[in-house]
C-alpha positions in Angstrom: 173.9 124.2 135.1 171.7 121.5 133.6 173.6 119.8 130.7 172.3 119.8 127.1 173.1 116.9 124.3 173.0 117.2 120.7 170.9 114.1 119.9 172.0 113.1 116.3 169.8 109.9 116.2 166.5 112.1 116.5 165.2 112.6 112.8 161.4 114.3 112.9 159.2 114.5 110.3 156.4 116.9 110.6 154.8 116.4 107.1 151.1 115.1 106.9 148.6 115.4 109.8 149.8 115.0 113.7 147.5 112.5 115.0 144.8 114.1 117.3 143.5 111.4 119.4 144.8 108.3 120.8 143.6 105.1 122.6 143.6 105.5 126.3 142.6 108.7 126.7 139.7 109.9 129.3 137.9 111.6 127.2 138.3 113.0 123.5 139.7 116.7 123.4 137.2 119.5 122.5 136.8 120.7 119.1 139.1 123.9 119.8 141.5 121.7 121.0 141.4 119.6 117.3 141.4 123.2 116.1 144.6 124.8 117.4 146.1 121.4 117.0 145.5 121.9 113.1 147.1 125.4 113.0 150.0 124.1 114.9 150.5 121.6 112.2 150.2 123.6 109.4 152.6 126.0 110.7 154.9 123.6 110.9 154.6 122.8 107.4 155.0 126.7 107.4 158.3 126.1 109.1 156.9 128.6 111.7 157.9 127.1 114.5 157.3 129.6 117.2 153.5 129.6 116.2 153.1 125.9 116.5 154.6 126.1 119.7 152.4 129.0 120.9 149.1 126.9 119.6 150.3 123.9 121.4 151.0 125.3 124.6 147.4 126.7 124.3 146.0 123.5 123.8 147.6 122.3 127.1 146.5 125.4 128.8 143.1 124.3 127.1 143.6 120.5 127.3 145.7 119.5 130.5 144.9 115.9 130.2 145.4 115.8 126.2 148.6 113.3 125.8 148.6 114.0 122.3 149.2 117.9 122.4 152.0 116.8 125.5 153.6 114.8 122.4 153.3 117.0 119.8 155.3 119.5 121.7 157.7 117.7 123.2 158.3 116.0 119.4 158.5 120.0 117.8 160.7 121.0 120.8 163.4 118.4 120.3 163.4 118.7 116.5 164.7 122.4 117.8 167.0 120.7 120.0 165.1 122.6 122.9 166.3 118.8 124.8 165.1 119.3 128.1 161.6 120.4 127.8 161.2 118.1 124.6 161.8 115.3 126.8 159.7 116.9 129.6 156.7 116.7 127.8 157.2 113.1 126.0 157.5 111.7 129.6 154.2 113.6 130.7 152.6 112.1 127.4 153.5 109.0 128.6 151.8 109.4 132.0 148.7 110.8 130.7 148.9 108.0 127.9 151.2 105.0 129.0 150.2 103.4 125.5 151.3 106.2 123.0 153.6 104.6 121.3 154.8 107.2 119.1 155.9 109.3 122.4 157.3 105.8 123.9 159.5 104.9 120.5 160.7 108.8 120.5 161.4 108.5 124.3 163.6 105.4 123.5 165.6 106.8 120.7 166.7 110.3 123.3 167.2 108.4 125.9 169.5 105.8 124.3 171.5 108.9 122.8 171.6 110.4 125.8 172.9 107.3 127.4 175.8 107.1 124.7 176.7 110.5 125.1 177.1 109.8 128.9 178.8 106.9 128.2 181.3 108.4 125.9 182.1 111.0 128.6 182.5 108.6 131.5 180.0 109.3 133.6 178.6 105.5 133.4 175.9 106.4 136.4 174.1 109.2 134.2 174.8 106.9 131.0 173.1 103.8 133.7 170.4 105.8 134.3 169.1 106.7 130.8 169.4 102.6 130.0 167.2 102.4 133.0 164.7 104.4 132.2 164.4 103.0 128.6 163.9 99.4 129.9 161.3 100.5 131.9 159.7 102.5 129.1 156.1 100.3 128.1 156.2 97.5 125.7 159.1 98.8 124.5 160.0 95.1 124.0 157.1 95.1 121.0 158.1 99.1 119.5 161.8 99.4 119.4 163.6 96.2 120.6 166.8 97.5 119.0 167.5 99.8 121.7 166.5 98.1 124.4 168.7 95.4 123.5 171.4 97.7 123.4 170.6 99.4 126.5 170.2 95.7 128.6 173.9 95.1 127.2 175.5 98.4 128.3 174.0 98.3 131.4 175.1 94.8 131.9 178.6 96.0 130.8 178.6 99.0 132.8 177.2 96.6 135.8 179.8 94.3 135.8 182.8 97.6 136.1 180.9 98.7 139.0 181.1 95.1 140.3 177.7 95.1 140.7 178.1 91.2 139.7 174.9 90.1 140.3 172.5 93.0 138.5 175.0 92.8 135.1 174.1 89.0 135.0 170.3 89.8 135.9 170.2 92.7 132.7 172.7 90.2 130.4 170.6 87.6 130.6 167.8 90.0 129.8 169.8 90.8 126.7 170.3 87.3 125.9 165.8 86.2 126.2 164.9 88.8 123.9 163.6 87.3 120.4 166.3 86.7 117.8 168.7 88.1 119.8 171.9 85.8 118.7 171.5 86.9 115.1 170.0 90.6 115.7 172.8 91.3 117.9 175.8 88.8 116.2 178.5 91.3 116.8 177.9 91.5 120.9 176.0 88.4 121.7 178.9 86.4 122.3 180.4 88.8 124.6 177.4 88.6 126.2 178.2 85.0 127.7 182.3 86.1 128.7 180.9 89.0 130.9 178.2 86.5 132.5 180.7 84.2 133.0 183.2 86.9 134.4 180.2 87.7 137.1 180.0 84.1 138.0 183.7 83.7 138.3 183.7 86.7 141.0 180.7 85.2 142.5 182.5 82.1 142.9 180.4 80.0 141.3 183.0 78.2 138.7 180.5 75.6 137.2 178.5 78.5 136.2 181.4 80.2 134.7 182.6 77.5 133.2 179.6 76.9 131.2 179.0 80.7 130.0 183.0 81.3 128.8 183.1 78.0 127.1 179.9 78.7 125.6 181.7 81.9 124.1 185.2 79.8 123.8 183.0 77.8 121.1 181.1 80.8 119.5 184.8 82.6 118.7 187.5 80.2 118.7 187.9 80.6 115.0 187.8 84.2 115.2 190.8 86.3 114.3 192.9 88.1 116.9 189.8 88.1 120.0 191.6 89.4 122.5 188.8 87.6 125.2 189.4 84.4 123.9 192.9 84.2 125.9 191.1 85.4 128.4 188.4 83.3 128.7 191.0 80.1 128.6 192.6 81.6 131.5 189.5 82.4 133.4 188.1 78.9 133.4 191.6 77.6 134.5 191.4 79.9 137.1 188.0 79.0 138.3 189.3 75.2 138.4 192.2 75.9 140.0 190.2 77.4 142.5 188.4 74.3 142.8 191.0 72.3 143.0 192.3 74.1 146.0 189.5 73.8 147.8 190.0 70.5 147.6 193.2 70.7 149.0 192.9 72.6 151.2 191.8 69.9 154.3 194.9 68.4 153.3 197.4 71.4 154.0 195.7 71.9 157.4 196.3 68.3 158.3 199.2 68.9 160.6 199.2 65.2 161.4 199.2 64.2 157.9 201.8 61.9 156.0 203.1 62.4 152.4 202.2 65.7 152.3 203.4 66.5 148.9 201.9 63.5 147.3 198.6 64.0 148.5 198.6 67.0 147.3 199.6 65.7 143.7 197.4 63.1 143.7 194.4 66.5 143.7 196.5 68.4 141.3 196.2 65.2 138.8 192.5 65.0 139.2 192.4 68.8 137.8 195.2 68.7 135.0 193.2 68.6 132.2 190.8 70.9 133.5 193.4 73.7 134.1 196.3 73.4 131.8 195.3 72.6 128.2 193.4 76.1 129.3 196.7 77.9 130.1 198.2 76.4 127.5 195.4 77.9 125.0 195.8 81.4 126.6 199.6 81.3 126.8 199.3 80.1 123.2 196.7 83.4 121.8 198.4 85.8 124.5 202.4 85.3 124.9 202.0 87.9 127.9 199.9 87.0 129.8 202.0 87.1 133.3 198.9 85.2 135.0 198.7 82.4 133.4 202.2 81.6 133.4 201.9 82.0 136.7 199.2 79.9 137.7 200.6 77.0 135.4 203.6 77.6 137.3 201.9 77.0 140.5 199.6 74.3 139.4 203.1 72.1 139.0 204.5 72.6 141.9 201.0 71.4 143.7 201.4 68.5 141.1 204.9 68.0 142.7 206.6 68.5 138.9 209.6 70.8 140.4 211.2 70.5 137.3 208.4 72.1 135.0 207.6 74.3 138.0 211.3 76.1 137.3 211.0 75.9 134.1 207.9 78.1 133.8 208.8 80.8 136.2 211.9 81.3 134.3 210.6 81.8 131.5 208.0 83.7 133.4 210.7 86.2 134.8 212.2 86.2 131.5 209.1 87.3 129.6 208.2 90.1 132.5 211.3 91.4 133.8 209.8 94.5 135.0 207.1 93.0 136.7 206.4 94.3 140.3 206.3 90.8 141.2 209.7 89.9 140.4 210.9 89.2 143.4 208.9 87.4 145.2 209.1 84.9 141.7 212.4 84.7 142.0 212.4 83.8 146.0 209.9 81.3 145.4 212.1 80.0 142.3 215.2 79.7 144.5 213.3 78.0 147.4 212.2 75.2 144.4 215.6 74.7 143.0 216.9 74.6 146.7 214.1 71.4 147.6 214.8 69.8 144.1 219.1 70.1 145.4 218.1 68.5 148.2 216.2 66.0 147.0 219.1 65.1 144.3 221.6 65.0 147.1 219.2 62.9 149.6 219.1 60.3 146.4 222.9 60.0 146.6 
């Protein structure tokens, strides 16, 4: 059973003449055409409804090739919430007439209330599919860029939960180029740069990242209670921890090499200020947030601080005692307070 929507954005006005001829046409409609087109107006004004539908249809019996009559139909039809052929014969308008712009900006507003509704139900592919087909509507840039600023965000949202990581940066960016943009769309155009930045971050590229979430870091961090601000703090420490790892890592496989531990400090210290005035900042906005404290409990121990290293996975362990990884942070906890007794008693 096809689905129907209620489209609450659609308001029609049908007062005053229906336009009867428009610019890219192949030839002008005959004067019996113009003629049935005219009853079918006034009997809107009529509120007859049924006759102006009857008159239309004969004018595309009449008229196959008339875009206008293809518009005026599908326009009466979703005023009467008939939804499915309304939209039917805007999108044949549209073929017959890819410049109509009353049929394209009409188009835009159904589709991106379709999309919502699709959105609010969960079914993001349906809901990814109308924002799809507005974008691609023509010059829709120039006729309603509201909605398809809208539409290139959700999509770009909806992108990045399907981890389609790539396309959500592609549409963002999109989002992002249209004219105005920061101040037409203030309330989500900072979010805008933390989802990029998330799609980077899974994409491993971490300069990238860097660069979007502190963009956003600087755009909100006098905001009140953002809950992404924590998270973008933690995300860039993440991405440099990752870095820093990678730097590391030649040095853990070096089975040969000496001073192990100290080597591996001596990378940690080259990162500290990228990664822990960042954990710091998100601990700070977001007391529980279990990942950073473990990351800034992890970054220590590579920094060969055993000492801070307890400390924050206590108070870790404290904070989540119900966390699934509890155990394994207290084994690694013991194993650290065992090296730091033995190092204590090696002193003696």
């Amino acid at each position: 059973m096809k689905k129907t929507f209620m489209i609450a954005l659609i308001v029609l006005a049908f007062a005053g003449q229906t336009m009867l001829a428009t610019a890219g046409e192949a030839a002008p409609p005959s004067k019996q055409a113009l003629k049935l087109m005219k009853k079918a107006q006034k009997a809107i004004e009529a509120k007859e409804f049924d006759k102006a539908t009857e008159f239309y249809q004969q004018v595309i019996e009449m008229e196959a090739e008339y875009a206008e009559a293809r518009f005026a139909l599908g326009r009466l039809q979703l005023a009467q919430n008939q939804l499915e052929p309304g939209e039917d014969n805007l999108k044949k308008a549209l073929e017959l007439d890819p410049g109509h712009t009353e049929a394209a900006k009409l188009m835009a507003r159904l589709l991106f209330s379709k999309g919502q509704q699709f959105q609010q139900q969960r079914n993001v592919e349906e809901a990814n599919q109308c924002f799809r087909q507005l974008i691609d509507l023509p010059n829709i840039a120039e006729l309603d860029r509201t909605h398809l600023g809208q539409s290139l965000y959700q999509l770009g949202v909806n992108l990045y939960t399907r981890k389609n990581f790539a396309e959500s940066t592609e549409y963002l960016k999109k989002f992002q180029q249209l004219p105005m943009a920061q101040t037409e769309f203030a309330p989500i155009f900072p979010a805008s740069n933390y989802i990029i930045g998330l799609n980077y971050s899974q994409q491993k590229d971490y300069e990238a990242s860097n660069e979007y979430l502190s963009t956003y870091i600087d755009a909100r961090q006098d905001a009140e209670n953002d809950q992404l601000l924590p998270l973008a703090h933690f995300v860039i420490a993440s991405n440099n921890f990752q870095v820093m790892e990678a730097e590391a890592e030649p040095i853990r496989k070096d089975k040969e090499a000496k001073d192990l531990k100290e080597k591996l400090a001596a990378v940690a210290a080259k990162f500290q200020d990228a990664i822990v005035p960042h954990l710091e900042k998100a601990i700070e906005l977001k007391v529980d947030l279990e990942p950073a404290y473990l990351t800034l409990g992890n970054f220590y121990y590579y920094k060969n601080d055993r000492q801070k290293t307890v400390e924050t996975y206590e108070k870790m362990i404290s904070l989540f005692p119900d966390s699934p990884d509890k155990a394994r942070y207290e084994k690694f906890l013991d194993d650290v307070k065992k090296e730091i007794a033995a190092l204590e008693k090696t002193s003696k």
